[in-house]
N, C-alpha and C positions, 0 to 999 in steps of 0.2 A: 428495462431499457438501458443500455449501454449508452455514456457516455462517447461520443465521436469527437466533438469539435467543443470550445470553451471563449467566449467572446468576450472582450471588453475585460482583459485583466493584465497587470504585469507580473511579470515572468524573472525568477532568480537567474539568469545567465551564464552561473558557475554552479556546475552539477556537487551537487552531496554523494563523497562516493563512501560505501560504506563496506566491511565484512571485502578487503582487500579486492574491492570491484564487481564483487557478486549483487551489488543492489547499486544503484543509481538513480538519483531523481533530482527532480529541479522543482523549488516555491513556486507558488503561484500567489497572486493578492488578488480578491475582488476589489470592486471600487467601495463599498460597505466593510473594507476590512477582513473579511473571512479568510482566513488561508488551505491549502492543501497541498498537497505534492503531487506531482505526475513521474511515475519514473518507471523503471525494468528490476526483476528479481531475476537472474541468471540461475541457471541448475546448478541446487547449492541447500543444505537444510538451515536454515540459519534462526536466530533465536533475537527478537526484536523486543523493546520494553519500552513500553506505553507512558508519557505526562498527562498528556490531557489523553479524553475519549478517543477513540479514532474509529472510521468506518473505511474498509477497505472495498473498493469496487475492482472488479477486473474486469480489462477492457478489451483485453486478448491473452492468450495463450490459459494456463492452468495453475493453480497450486492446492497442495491439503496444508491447513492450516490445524493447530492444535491449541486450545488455548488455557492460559496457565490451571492448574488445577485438576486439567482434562487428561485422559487417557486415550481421549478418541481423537483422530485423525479424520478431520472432513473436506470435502473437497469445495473449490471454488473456481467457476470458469468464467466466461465473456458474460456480462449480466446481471451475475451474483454478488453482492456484497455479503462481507459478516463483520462484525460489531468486535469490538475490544475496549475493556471497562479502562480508564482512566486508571495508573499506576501499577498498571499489570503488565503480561508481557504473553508475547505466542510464539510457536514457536510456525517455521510455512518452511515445507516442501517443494522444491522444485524440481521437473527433470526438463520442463521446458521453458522459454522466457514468459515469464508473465509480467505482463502489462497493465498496470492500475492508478489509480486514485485515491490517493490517503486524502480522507475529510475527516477533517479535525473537528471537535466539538465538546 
């Protein structure tokens, strides 16, 4: 199930922009503390590196994502999440905007 809507949280109001614009996204805080981001990957291959765990959800558009180690390129649409271990990194494809939610963990 695709996230739509996200209630009862504050909002970082100055976007993270990263990879000279190709990725932008804004914090979110639950009220329990939890964080994630909501943001756009623009059509761009770019190479991302993991602190803590992160689960990617997309919530529109596409990307294949690769994760470190890997050789294989998978894909991910509206619905899908995949996983990325803590202190690693992936690398995601785009040719169109994808739309997601970094959950942190």
């Amino acid at each position: 199930m695709t996230t739509t809507h996200i209630d009862g949280i504050s909002v970082t109001t100055q976007a993270s922009v990263y990879f000279d614009g190709k990725c932008v996204s804004h914090g979110v805080t639950f009220p329990d503390g939890t964080k994630k981001s909501v943001g756009v990957v623009l059509p761009a291959t770019l190479t991302f590196k993991t602190g803590a765990a992160e689960i990617m959800e997309c919530v529109a558009g596409a990307c294949e994502y690769r994760l470190a180690g890997s050789d294989t390129w998978l894909r991910s649409g509206p619905g899908e999440r995949f996983s990325i271990p803590a202190n690693s990194s992936f690398d995601i494809r785009v040719t169109e905007a994808y739309h997601y939610i970094c959950h942190f963990g």
